[in-house]
C-alpha positions in Angstrom: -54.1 7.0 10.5 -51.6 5.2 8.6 -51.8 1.4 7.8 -48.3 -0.9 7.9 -47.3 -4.8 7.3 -44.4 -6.4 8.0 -42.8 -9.8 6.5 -40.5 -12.3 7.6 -39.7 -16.1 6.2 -38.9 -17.6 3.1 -37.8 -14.9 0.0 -41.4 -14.5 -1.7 -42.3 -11.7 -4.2 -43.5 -8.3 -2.5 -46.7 -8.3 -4.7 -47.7 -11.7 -3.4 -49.0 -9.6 0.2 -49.2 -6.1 -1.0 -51.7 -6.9 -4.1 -52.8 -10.4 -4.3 -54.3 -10.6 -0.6 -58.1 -10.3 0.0 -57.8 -7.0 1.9 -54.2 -6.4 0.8 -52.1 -3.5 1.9 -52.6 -1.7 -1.1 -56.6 -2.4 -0.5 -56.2 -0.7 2.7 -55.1 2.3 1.1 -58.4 3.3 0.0 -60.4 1.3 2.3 -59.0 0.7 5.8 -61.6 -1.0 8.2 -60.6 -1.0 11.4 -58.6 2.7 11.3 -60.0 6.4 12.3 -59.0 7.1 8.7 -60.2 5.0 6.6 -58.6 6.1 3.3 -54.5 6.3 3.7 -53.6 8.0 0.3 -50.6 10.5 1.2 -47.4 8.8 0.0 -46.5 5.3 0.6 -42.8 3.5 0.9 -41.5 -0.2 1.2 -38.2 -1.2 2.8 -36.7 -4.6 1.7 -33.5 -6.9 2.5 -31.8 -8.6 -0.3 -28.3 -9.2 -0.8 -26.3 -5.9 0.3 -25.7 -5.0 4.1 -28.6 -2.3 4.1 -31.9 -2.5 3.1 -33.2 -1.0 -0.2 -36.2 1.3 0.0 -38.6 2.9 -2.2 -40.9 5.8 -1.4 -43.5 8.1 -3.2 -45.9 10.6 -2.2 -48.8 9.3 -4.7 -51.4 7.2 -3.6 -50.4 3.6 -3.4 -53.1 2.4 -5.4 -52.1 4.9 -8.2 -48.5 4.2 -8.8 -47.5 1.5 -11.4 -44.4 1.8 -10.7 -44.5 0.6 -7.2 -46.7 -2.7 -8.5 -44.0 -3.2 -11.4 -41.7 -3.4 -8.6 -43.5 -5.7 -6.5 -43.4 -7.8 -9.2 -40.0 -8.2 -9.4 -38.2 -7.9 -5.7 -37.9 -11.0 -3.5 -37.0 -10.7 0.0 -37.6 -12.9 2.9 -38.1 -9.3 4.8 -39.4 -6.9 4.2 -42.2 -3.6 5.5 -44.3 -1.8 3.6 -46.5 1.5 5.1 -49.9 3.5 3.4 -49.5 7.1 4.9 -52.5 9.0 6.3 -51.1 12.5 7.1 -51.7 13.8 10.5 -50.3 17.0 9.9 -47.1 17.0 8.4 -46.5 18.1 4.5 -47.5 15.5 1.6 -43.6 14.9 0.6 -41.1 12.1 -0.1 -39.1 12.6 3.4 -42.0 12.4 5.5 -43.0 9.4 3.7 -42.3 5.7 5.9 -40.1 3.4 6.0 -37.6 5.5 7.3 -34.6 3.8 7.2 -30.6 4.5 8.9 -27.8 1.6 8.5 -29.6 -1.8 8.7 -32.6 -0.2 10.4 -36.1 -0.1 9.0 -38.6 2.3 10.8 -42.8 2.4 10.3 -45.2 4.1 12.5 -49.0 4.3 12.9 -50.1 7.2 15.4 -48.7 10.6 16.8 -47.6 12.6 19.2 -49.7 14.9 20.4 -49.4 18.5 20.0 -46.2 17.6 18.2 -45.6 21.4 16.9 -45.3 22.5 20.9 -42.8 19.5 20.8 -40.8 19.8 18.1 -38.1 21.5 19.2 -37.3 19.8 22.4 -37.5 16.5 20.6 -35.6 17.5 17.9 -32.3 18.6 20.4 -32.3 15.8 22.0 -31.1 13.5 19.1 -27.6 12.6 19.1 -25.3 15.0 17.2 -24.1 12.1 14.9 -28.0 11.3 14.0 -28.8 15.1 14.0 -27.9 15.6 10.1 -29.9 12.9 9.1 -33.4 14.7 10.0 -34.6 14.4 6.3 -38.5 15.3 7.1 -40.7 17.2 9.1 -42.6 14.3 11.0 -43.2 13.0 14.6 -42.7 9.2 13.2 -38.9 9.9 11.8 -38.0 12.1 15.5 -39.2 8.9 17.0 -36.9 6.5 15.5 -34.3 9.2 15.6 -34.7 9.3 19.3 -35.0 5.4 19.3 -31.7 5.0 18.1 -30.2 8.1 20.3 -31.6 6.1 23.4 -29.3 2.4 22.1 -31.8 1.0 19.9 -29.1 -0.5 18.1 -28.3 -2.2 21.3 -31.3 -3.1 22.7 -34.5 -2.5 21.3 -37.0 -2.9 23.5 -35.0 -0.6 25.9 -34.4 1.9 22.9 -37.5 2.6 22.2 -39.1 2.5 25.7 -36.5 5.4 26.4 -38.2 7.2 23.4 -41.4 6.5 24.5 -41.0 7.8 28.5 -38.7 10.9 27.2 -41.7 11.8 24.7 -44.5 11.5 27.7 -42.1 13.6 29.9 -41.5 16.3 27.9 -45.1 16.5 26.9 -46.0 16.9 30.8 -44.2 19.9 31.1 -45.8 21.3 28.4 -49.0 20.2 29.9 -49.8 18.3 27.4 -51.9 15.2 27.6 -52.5 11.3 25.8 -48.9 12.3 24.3 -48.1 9.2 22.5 -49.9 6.9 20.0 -48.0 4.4 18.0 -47.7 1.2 16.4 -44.3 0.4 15.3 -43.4 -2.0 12.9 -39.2 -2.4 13.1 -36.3 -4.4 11.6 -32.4 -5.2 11.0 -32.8 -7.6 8.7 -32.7 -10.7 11.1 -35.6 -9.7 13.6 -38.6 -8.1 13.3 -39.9 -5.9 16.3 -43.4 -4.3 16.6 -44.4 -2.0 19.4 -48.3 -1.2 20.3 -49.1 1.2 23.0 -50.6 4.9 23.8 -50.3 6.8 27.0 -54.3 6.7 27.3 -54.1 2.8 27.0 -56.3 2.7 23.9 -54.1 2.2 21.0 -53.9 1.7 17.3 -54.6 -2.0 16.1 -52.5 -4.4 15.6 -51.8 -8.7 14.4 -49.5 -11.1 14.0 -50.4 -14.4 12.0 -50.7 -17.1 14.2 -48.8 -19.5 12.0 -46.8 -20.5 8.9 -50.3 -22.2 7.6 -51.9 -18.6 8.9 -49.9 -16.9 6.2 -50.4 -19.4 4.0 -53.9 -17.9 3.8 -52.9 -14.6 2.9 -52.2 -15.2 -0.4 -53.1 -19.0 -1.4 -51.7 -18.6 -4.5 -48.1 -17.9 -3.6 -47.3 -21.2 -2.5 -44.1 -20.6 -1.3 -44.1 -19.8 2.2 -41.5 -21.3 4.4 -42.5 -23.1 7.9 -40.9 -19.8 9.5 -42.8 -17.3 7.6 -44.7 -14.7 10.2 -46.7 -11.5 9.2 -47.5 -8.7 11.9 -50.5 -6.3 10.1 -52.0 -3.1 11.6 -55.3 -4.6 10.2 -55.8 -8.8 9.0 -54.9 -9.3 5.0 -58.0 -11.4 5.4 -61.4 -12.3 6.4 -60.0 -15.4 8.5 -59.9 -13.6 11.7 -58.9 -17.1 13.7 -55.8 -16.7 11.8 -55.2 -13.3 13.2 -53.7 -13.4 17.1 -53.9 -9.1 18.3 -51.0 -8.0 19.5 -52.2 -7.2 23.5 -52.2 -3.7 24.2 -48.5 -2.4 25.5 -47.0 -5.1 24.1 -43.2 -5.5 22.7 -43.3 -8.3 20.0 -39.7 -10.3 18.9 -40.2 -12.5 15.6 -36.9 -14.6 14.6 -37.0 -17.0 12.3 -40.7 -17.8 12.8 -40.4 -17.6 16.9 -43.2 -15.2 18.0 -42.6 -13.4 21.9 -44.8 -11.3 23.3 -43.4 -9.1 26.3 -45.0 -6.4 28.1 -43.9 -2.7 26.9 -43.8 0.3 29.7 -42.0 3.7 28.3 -39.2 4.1 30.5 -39.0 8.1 32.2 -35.6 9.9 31.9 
């Protein structure tokens, strides 16, 4: 499965988490350790917020840990959010537009997991995304129907209820197919004041997932940086180091809310249509 990070404090350098950490994202890439797949080497994107009114993102289908340009960007872009994903196929073509973040206005979209049986699903999923989102079906994978439906069900509006409608429309249409442990996801979600992560599967056994626990927590990540605010947060499918008292996991069906360094933790149930 496919590995994701997410940022959110003071405007630090991209490379300062996605190179320089012990077991940094792009680390991950080729040696995930707490993932069914533990290389994550088809395509990789980030999705950052700077000065404009939508974020900016960059995505490739190369390996992460093969592409200088993404590392000569790192080295340049400063944001004070920003999400970065390592795909691991699970099905879907190698391209660019299956390729995460997936982005739409001020929304920025990463997932870890799958539907299951998604080619049986497809088409029902597909239709029931709003006309006015319809056109902008770029790829051919679960993770971009998901946000698509997300934002269908008033994401924009509320995102907890957004995507729990996604969630419980997903599990109902895959029980009358007959089709069981539908959903698996982590999500990893912004508009460029928030961050929002997701973690649950209809089986109850879901993908990992961590938040740091503190400002001094991220601090650890990359000691050399220096630079991170009191508010700065991280939420990791897997810990950017060895410290793993630094590392709170995200309970299992969990909603998680970080503003401006404040960390809730809610319960998540999809919500049936």
């Amino acid at each position: 499965m496919c590995r994701w990070l997410a940022y959110s404090g003071a405007p630090i350098l991209l490379d300062e988490v996605l190179f320089k950490t012990d077991h940094s994202l792009i680390d991950q890439s080729l040696c995930a350790s707490d993932s069914s797949s533990t290389t994550n080497g088809d395509g990789f994107g980030i999705g950052w917020y700077g000065k404009r009114d939508v974020p900016g993102v960059y995505r490739d289908i190369r390996p992460a840990w093969n592409d200088r340009n993404l590392q000569a960007q790192a080295a340049q872009i400063e944001s004070p959010m920003f999400l970065a994903h390592v795909r691991a196929t699970t099905g879907s073509p190698v391209q660019r537009t299956n390729c995460h973040p997936f982005s739409h206005d001020k929304w920025l979209f990463v997932h870890n997991g799958l539907i299951n049986e998604f080619a049986r699903l497809h088409r029902d999923l597909a239709f029931a995304i709003s006309p006015e989102l319809f056109p902008h079906i770029g790829g051919s994978t679960d993770s971009e129907l998901m946000f698509l439906l997300a934002l269908t069900f008033g994401m924009e509006g509320d995102v907890r209820t957004g995507i729990s409608r996604m969630a419980g429309f997903i599990e109902h249409a895959a029980e009358k197919h007959g089709i069981e442990d539908a959903l698996q996801m982590t999500l990893g979600i912004s508009d460029g004041e928030s961050l929002f992560a997701v973690r649950y599967s209809t089986v109850g056994n879901s993908r990992s997932l961590f938040h740091s626990a503190s400002r001094d927590a991220t601090m650890e990540i990359a000691p050399e940086a220096g630079r991170f605010s009191r508010d700065a947060r991280a939420i990791v499918s897997e810990p950017l180091s060895n410290l793993e008292a630094e590392w709170v996991p995200v309970p299992e069906s969990s909603f998680v809310t970080i503003t401006k360094g404040e960390i809730t933790c809610e319960p998540f149930a999809p919500i049936a249509p």
